[in-house]
C-alpha positions in Angstrom: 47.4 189.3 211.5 45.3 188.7 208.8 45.1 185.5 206.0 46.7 187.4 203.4 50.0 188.2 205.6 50.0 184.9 207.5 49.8 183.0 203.8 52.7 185.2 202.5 54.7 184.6 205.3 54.1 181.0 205.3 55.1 180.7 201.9 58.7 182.5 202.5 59.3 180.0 205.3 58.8 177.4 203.2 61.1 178.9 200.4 65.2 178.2 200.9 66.9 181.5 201.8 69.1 183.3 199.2 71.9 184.6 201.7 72.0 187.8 199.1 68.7 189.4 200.3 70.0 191.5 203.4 68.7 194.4 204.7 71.1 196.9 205.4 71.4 199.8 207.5 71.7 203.2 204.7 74.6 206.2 205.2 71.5 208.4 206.5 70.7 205.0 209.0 67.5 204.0 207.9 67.0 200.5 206.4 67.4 199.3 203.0 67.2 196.1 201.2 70.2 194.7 199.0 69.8 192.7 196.4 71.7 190.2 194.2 70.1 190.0 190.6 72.1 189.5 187.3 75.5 189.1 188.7 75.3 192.2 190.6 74.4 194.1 193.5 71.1 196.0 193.6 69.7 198.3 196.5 66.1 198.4 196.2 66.0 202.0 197.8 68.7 204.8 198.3 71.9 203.4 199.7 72.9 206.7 201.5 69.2 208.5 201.5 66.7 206.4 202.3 64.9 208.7 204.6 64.5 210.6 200.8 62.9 207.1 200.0 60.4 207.5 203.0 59.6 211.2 202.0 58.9 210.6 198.6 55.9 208.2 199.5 54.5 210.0 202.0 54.4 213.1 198.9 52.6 210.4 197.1 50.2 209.7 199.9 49.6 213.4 200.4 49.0 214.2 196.7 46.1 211.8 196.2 44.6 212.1 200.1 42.6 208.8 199.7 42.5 206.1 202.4 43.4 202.8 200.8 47.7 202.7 199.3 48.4 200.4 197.3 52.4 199.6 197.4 54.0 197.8 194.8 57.4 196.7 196.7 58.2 195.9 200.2 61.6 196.9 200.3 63.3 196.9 203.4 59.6 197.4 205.0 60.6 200.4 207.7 58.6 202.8 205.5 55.2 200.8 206.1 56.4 201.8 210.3 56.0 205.5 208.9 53.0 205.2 207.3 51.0 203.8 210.1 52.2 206.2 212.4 51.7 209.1 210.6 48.5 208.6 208.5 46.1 207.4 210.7 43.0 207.8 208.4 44.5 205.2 206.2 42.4 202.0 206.4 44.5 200.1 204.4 48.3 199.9 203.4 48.4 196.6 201.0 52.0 195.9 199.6 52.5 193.8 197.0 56.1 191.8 196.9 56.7 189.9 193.7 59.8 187.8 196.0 59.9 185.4 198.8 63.1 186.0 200.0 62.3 189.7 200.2 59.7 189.0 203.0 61.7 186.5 204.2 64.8 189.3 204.9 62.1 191.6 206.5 61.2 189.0 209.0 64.6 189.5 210.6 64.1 193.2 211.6 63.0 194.8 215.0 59.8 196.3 213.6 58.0 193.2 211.6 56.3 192.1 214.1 54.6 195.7 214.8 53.8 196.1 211.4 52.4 192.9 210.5 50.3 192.7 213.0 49.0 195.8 212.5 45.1 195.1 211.5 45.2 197.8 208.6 48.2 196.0 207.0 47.8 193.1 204.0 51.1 191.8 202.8 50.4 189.7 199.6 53.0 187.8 197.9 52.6 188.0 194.2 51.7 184.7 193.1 50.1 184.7 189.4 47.5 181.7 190.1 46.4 183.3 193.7 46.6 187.3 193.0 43.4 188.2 191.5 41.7 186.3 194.5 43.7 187.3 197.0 42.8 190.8 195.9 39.2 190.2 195.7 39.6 189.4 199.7 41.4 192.2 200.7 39.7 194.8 198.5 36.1 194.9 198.2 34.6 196.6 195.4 33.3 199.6 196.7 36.7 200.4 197.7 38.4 200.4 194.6 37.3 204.9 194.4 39.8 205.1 197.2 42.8 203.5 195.7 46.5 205.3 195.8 49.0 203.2 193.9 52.6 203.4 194.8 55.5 201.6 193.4 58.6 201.6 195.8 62.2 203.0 195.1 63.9 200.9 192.3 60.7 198.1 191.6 59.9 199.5 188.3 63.4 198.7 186.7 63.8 194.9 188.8 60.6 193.8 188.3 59.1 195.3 185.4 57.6 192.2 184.4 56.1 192.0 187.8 54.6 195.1 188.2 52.7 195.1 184.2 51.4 191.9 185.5 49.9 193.0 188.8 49.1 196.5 187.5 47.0 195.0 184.6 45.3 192.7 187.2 44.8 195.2 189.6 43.7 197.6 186.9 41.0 194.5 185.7 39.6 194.0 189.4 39.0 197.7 189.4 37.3 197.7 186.0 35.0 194.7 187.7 34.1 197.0 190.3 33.2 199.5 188.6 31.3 197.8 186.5 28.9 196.2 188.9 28.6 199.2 190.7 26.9 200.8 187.9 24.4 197.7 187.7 24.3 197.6 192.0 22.9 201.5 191.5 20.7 200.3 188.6 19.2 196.9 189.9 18.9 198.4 193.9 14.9 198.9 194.0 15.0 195.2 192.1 17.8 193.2 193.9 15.8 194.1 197.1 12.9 192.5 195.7 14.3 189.5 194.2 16.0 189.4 197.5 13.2 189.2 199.8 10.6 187.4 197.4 13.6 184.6 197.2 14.1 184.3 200.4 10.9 182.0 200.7 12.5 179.5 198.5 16.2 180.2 199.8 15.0 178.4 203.0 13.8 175.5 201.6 17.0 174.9 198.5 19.9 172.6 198.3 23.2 174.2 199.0 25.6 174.0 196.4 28.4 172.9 198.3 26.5 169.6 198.4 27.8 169.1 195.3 31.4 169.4 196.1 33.2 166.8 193.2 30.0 164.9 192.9 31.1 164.3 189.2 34.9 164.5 189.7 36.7 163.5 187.1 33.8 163.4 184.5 33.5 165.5 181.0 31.2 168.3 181.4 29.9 171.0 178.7 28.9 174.6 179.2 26.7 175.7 176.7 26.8 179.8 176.2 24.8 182.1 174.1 27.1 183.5 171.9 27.4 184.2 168.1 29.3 180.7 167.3 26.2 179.0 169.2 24.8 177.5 166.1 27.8 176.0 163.9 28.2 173.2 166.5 25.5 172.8 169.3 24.0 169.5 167.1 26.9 167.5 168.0 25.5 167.7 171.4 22.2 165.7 171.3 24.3 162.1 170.4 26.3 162.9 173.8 23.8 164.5 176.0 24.1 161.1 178.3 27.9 161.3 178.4 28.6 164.5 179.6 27.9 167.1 182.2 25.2 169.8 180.4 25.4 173.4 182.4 23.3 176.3 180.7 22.2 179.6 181.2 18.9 181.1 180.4 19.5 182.3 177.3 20.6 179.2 175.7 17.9 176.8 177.2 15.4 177.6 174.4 18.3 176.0 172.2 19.1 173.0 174.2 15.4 171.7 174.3 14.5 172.6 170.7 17.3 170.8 169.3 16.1 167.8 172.0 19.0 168.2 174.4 17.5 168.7 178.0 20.2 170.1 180.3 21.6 168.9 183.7 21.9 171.9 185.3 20.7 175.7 184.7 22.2 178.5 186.1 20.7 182.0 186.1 22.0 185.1 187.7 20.5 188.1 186.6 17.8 189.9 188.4 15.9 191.5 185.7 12.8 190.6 184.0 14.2 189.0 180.9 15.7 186.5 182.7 11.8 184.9 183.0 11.0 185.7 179.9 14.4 184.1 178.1 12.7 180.7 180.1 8.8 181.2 181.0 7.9 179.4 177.6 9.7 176.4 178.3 9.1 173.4 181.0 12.5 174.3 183.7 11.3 173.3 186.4 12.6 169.5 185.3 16.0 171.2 185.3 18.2 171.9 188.6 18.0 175.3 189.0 21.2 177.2 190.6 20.6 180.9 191.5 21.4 183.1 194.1 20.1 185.6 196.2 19.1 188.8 193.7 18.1 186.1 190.8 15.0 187.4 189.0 12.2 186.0 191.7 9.9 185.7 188.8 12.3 182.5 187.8 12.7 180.8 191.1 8.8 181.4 192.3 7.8 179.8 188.5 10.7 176.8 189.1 8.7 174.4 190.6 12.0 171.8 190.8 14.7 171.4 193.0 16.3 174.4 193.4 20.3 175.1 194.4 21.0 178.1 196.2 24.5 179.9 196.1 25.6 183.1 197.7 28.9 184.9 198.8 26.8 187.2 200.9 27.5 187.7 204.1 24.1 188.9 205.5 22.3 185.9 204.3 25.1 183.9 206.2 24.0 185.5 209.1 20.0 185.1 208.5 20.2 181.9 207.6 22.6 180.7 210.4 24.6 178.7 207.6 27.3 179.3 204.7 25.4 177.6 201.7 28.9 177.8 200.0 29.3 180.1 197.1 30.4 179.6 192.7 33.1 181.7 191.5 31.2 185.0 189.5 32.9 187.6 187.1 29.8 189.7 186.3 28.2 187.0 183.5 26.6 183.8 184.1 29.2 182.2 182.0 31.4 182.7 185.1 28.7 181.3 187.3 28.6 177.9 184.9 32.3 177.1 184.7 32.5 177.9 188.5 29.7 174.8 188.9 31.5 172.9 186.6 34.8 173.3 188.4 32.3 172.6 192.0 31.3 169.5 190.6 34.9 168.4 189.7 34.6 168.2 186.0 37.2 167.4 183.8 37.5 168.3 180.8 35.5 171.8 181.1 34.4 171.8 177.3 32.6 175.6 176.1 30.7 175.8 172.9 29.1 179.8 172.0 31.5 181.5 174.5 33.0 184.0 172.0 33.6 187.2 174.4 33.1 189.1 170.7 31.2 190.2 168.1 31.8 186.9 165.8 30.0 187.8 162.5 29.2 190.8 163.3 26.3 189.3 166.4 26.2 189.9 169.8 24.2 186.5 170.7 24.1 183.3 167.7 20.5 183.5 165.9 19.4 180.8 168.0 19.4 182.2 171.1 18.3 186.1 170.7 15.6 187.3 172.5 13.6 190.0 170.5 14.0 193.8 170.6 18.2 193.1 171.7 21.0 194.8 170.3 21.9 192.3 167.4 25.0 193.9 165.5 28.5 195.8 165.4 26.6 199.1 164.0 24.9 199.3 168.1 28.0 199.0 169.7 30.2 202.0 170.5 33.4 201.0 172.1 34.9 197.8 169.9 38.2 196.9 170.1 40.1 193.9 168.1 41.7 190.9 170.1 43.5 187.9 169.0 40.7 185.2 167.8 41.0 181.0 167.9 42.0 180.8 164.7 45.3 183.6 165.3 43.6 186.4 163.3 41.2 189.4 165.2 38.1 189.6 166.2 35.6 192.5 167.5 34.5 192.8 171.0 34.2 195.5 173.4 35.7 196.7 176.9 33.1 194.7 179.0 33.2 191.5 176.8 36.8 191.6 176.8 36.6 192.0 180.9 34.6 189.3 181.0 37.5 186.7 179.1 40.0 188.3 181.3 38.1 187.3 184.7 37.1 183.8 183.0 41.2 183.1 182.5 42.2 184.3 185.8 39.3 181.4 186.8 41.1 179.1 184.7 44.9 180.0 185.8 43.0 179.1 189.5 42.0 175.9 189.0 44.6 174.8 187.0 44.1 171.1 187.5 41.9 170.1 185.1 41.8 170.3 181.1 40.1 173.2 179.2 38.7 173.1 176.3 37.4 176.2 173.8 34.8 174.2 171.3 33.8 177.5 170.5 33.7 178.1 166.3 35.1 181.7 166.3 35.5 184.3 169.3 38.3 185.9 171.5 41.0 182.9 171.9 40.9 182.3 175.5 44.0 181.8 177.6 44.4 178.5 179.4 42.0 176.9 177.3 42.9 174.6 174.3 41.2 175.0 170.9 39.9 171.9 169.7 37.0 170.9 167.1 34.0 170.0 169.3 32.9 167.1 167.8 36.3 165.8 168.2 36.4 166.4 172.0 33.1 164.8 172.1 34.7 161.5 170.3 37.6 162.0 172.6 35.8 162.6 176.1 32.8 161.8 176.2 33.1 157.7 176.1 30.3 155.9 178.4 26.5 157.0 179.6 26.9 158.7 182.6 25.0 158.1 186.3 23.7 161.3 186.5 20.7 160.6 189.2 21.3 163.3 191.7 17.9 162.8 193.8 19.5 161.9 196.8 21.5 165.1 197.4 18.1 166.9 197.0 16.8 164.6 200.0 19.3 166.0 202.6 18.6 168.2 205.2 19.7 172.2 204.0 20.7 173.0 207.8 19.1 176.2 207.2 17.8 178.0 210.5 14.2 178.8 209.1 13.3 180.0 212.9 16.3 182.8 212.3 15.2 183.9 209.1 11.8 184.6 210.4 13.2 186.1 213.7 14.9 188.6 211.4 12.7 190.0 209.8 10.3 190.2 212.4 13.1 192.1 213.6 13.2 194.2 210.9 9.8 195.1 210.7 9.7 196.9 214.1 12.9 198.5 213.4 11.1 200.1 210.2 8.1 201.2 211.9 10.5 203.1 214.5 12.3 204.5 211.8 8.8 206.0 210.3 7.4 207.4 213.4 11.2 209.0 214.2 11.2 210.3 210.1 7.9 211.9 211.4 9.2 213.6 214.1 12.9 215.1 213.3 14.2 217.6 211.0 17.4 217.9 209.0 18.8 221.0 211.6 17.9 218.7 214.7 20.7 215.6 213.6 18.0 212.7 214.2 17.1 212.6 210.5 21.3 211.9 210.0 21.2 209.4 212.4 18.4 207.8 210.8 20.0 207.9 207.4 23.1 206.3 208.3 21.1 203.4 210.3 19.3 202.9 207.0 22.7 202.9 204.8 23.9 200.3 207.0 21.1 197.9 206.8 21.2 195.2 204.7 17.6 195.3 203.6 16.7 198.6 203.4 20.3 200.4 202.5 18.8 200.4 198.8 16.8 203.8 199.1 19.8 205.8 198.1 17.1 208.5 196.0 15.0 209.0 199.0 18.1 209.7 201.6 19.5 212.9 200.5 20.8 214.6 203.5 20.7 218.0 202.1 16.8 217.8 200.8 14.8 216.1 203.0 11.9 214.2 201.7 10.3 212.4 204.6 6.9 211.5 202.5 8.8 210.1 200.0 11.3 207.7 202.5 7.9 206.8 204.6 6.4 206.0 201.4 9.0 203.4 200.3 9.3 202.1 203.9 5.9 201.0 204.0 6.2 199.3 200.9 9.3 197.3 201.3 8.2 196.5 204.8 4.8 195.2 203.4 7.0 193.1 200.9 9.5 191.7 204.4 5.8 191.0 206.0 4.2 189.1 203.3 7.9 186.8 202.7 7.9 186.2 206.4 4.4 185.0 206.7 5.1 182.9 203.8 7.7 181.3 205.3 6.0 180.7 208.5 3.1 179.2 207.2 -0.5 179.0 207.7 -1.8 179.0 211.3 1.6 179.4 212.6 2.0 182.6 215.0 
């Protein structure tokens, strides 16, 4: 039984028992679950056909052939019985219930034991502050092509409000994915790079579950790029000693030429103008908190202490330890509250985080880089949400994505305060508007002890030995896979094999151009072998050392 199941059953236990949730046995004698809503009676399936109930999903499952349902109702459950007996190459059959005592009726029947502990089965109780996580674990985001979504007999009228919620949630995690699969197949040839050149300062960073609540309780301040940027980042500098500063890349040039040095920055993305957006500029006196695929020209130029964070699974695995992970939601405003809430700040204050085009600009003047899209005339898709000030406001479909993801962060760790400082922008849900130079007064009362040397002098329980191991590892694997490349052909199946061994490996499964099954160019994949294993050699020796076999 998985976490998701075991949760949602625990929960139901917990939950008194309404007497009026009974399963019942149909005139056709299949199960059916009774309901009493509203003062009446309400069988959430066919009280004399239920087998008709049973059919019409499996239609539904037939119809779209795809290997991951989606069921929006549990109902009296027996259907899920049908499902896994009949469709075997379905991975995953996740039903989503919207009431306790629902689950708690189905634990009384013959078959939830089978069926729950069935490993392709997720039962999720729809819980507003836990759904979009609990998604996020039991749907990764390559998965989300192979969705079929059901909604069971009789859930649509019930628990309409219900299903809009998880549909539009659902709906948002899907748009996530899709989304960063568009920049995973643009930034492959680059993560891989910024993955393996990092990896020789990975070994040697702070992990940023070190600094678990180390300012609980204290104001902090995230300082974003966006259009509003300007009309209130001054009030900073008289209460840079009193708060918690957290910045990204863009918005460092800023904080330093207005003479407000940062506690912490935080940068994410892998490409180029990440360095560039920083080069000019002494960072290395700042924290820096990346992760793995963070542009390497940025963490090889940081010459400070450096705090690694990672939800990856592989890098668990090389390094022998979980270096504990921030929240994310595609931008590295997502990656700064999610240290802020790490550190156990309260209140979160956010100044430039408008999620829109606020007078017509996609960053504030202050913190554009050159040669960057700077106005409403560039953008194609804008749409008009509800601003702080209760009028509307341009922004587009991924800005927009982005405040969605940053309020399901907020409905998560709902206890602490939330404040938007932000002078224009998408209102934000869960935050409260307030003046910034008012919160400041308000907040931000005494000097703060903000000397966090010693947690830089603690021991990172990294397995350097493993790392190297590894890829020494991977190095002879490579040079097999050359000489076999060199000696196989398409028609003789070797060349399959070796294409599905590369997929499947979590340092070389970025040479998607050069593994075409159907067109075979072996020059070409021996090519880009050498090179990336040149780049595993050099990062291993480095990490080694000199003199060190």
């Amino acid at each position: 039984m998985n976490e998701i199941t075991k949760n949602s059953i625990e929960k139901s236990k917990e939950n008194h028992f309404e007497i009026n949730y009974v399963i019942e046995k149909s005139k056709d004698n299949r199960s059916v679950l009774k309901i009493f809503k509203d003062g009446k009676s309400i069988y959430m399936g066919s009280k004399y056909n239920a087998s008709r109930d049973i059919v019409d999903i499996s239609n539904k499952i037939l119809e779209k052939n795809k290997s991951i349902v989606i069921i929006f109702g549990l109902g009296s459950g027996e259907y899920i019985k049908d499902i896994l007996q009949s469709y075997k190459e379905i991975r995953k059959i996740i039903v989503i219930e919207p009431e306790l005592n629902t689950i708690k009726a189905f634990m009384f029947t013959k078959y939830f034991k089978e069926i729950v502990e069935d490993r392709r089965v997720y039962l999720c109780l729809l819980l507003k502050d836990e759904f979009f996580v609990n998604l996020s674990s039991m749907l990764k985001e390559n998965e989300v092509g192979e969705i079929n979504y059901i909604v069971f007999h009789n859930y649509n009228r019930v628990y309409n409000d219900e299903l809009k919620y998880c549909t539009e949630v659902l709906q948002h995690y899907i748009d996530i994915a899709l989304s960063n699969s568009g920049t995973n197949n643009k930034f492959s040839k680059l993560w891989f790079k910024c993955y393996v050149k990092n990896l020789r300062y990975i070994v040697k960073s702070t992990p940023v579950y070190y600094f678990d609540n180390l300012f609980r309780s204290l104001p902090a301040v995230i300082v974003s790029a966006g259009p509003s940027l300007e009309k209130n980042l001054s009030y900073l500098k008289a209460y840079q000693n009193k708060c918690v500063i957290i910045s990204g890349g863009r918005t460092l040039k800023s904080l330093l030429e207005t003479g407000i040095v940062p506690d912490f920055l935080c940068i994410i993305d892998p490409a180029d103008i990440a360095y560039d957006q920083v080069k000019s500029y002494d960072y290395s006196r700042i924290p820096l908190v990346y992760f793995e695929k963070t542009n390497w020209k940025v963490v090889q130029n940081h010459k400070g202490n450096k705090i690694i964070n990672s939800y990856d699974e592989n890098l668990k695995r090389l390094l022998k330890t979980d270096v504990g992970a921030l929240d994310h939601g595609g931008s590295v405003a997502h990656n700064c509250l999610g240290l802020a809430v790490k550190l156990g700040c309260n209140p979160i204050m956010m100044i430039g985080q408008d999620f829109a085009y606020t007078d017509d600009k996609a960053h504030a003047d202050i913190a554009s880089s050159k040669g960057e899209i700077g106005n409403l005339n560039d953008i194609e898709d804008n749409i008009y949400v509800k601003d702080v000030f209760g009028g509307k406001v341009r922004t587009d479909a991924l800005l927009n994505m982005y405040r969605k993801t940053m309020e399901e962060m907020i409905k998560i760790y709902n206890d602490r305060k939330y404040i938007n400082c932000t002078e224009g922008g998408a209102y934000i849900e869960g935050a409260t508007v307030e003046e910034f130079e008012k919160s400041l007064y308000n907040y931000c009362k005494v000097d703060l002890n903000k000397n966090i040397s010693s947690v830089f002098s603690k021991n990172n329980k990294i397995k350097v030995n493993n790392v190297i191991k590894e890829l020494k590892n991977t190095l002879l694997e490579g040079e097999r896979i050359i000489e076999d490349i060199n000696n196989s052909t398409i028609e003789d199946g070797k060349y399959e094999k070796i294409v599905n061994y590369i997929e499947k490996h979590f340092l070389l499964n970025h040479m998607s151009e050069a593994l075409d099954k159907n067109n075979l160019d072996s020059s070409k994949l021996c090519n880009e072998l050498i090179e990336n294993l040149k780049l595993i050699k050099e990062t291993m020796e480095y990490i080694k050392g000199p003199g060190v076999e």
